[in-house]
C-alpha positions in Angstrom: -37.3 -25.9 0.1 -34.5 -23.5 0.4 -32.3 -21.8 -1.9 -28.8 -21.5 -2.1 -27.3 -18.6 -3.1 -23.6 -19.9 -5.3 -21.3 -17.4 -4.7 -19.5 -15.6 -8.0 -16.6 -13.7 -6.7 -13.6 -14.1 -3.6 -11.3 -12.2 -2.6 -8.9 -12.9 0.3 -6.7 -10.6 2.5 -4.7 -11.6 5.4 -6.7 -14.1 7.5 -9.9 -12.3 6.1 -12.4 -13.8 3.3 -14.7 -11.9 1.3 -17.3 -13.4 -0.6 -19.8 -11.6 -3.1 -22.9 -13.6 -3.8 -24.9 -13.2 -7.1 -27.4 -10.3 -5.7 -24.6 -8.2 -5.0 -24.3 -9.5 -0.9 -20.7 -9.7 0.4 -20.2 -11.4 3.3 -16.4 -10.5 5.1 -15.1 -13.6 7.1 -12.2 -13.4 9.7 -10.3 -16.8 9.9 -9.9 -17.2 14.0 -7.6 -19.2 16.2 -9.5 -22.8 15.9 -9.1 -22.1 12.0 -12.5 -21.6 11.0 -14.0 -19.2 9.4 -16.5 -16.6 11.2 -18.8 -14.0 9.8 -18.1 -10.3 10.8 -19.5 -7.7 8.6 -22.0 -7.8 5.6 -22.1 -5.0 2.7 -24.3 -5.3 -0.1 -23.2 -3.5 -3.6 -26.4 -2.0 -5.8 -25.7 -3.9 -8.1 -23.1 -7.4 -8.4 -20.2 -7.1 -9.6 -17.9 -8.8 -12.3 -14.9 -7.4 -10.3 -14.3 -6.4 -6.5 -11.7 -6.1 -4.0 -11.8 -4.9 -0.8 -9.4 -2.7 0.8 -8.1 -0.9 3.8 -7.5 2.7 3.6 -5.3 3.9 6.9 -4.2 2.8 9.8 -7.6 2.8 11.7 -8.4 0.3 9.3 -11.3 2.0 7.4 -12.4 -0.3 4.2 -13.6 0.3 1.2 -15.9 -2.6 -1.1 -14.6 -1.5 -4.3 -17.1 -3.2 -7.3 -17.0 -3.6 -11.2 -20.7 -4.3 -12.7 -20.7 -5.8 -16.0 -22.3 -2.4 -17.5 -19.1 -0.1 -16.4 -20.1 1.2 -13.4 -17.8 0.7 -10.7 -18.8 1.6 -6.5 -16.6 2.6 -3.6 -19.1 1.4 -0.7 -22.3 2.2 -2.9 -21.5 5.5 -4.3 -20.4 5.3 -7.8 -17.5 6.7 -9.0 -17.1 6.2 -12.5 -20.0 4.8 -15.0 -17.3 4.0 -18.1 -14.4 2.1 -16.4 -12.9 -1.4 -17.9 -11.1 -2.5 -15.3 -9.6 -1.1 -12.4 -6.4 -2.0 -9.6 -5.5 -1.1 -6.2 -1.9 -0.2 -5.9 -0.6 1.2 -2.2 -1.5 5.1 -2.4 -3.9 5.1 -5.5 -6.5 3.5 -7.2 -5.8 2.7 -10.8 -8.9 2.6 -13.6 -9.1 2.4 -17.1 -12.3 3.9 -19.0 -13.5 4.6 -22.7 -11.9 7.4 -23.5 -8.8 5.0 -23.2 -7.0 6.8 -20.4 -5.3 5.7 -17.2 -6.4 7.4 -14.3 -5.3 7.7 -10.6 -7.2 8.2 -7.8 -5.7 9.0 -4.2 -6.9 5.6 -2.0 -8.2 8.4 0.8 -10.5 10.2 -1.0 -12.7 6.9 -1.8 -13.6 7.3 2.1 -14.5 10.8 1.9 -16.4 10.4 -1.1 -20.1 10.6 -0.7 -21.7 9.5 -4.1 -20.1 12.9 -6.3 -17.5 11.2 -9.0 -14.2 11.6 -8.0 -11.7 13.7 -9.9 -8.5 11.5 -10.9 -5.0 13.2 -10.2 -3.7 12.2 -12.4 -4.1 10.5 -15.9 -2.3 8.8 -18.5 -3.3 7.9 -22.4 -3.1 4.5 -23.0 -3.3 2.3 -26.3 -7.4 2.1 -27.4 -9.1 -1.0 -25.8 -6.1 -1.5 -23.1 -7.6 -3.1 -19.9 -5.5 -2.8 -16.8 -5.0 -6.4 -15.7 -2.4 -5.5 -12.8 -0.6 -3.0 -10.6 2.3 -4.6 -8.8 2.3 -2.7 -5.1 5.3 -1.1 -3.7 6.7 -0.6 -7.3 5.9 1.4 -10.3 5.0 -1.3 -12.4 1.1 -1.4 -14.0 0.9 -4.7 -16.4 -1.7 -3.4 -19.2 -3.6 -6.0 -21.4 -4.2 -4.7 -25.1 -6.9 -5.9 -27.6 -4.0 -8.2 -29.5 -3.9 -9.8 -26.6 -0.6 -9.1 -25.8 0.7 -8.0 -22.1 2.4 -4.3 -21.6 4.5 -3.0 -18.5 4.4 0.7 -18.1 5.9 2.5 -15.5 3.5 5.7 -15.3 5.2 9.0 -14.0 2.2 9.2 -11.0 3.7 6.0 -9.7 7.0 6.4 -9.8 6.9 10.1 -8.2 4.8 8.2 -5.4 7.9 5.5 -5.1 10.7 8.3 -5.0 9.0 10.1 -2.7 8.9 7.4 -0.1 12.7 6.3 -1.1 13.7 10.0 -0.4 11.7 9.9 2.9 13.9 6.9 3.9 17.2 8.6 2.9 17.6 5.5 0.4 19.3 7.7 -2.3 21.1 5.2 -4.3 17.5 3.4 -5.0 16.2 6.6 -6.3 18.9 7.6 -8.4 19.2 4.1 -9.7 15.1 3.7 -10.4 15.1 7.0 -12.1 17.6 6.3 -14.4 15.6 3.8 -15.7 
């Protein structure tokens, strides 16, 4: 008699699939041209994860299995890179995580590729109100949607982010957006 495994976590991106199975197995599916679904890569995490998301990093398409166990612990492709974070988001240049020690910290999205099982050192970091968990980090903006123990829903606009967004609106020559974000 076989056993199924039931999966406990999806994520989907583009036409692609990802499904984490209970022992930690992720299985990446590619939706093709007779709309069906077909296996193309496997990664298994050490351990499973409450939370995951999988992400490209460049151009060349490099990916990265980000993963959230239910003791802290949270894996960029099996190395771990922080064993006290809450929560965590991917926003378009950094990674976002919350931890213990109630802070906000940012981590450039190319140096989880690089990273080879040391524990990354944020660029930046933020205090945030004790217990906050980082629900959300709206891409392309500066926006982070922060939920604290009340239950209640925060917006913050972190200075990180919105250095990141002027930088890019500057690169385009798109002046009046930058002058008009920063005034806010």
């Amino acid at each position: 008699q076989r056993h199924l495994t039931i999966p406990c976590e999806m994520c989907i991106r583009d036409s692609h699939l990802a499904v984490q199975f209970r022992n930690g197995a992720v299985h990446k599916y590619n939706l093709d041209e007779q709309k069906s679904f077909k296996l193309i890569n496997e990664f298994k995490f050490v351990q499973p994860c409450v939370n995951f998301a999988l992400i490209s990093i460049n151009e060349n398409d490099d990916e990265v299995y980000l993963g959230l166990t239910q003791f802290y612990r949270l894996y960029a492709n099996g190395n771990e890179l922080s064993n006290n974070c809450n929560s965590f988001s991917v926003h378009d240049e950094y990674l976002l995580l919350t931890d213990h020690t109630n802070t906000l910290k940012f981590v450039r999205l190319d140096k989880l590729k690089s990273s080879s099982g040391v524990k990354l050192l944020e660029e930046a970091s933020r205090s945030i109100e004790r217990g906050g968990r980082l629900v959300l980090s709206i891409r392309s903006d500066t926006t982070c949607i922060l939920q604290m123990p009340r239950g209640n829903l925060e917006a913050i606009n972190p200075r990180t982010l919105l250095i990141s967004q002027l930088k890019k609106l500057f690169d385009h020559a798109q002046y009046l957006r930058a002058v008009e974000i920063m005034r806010k």
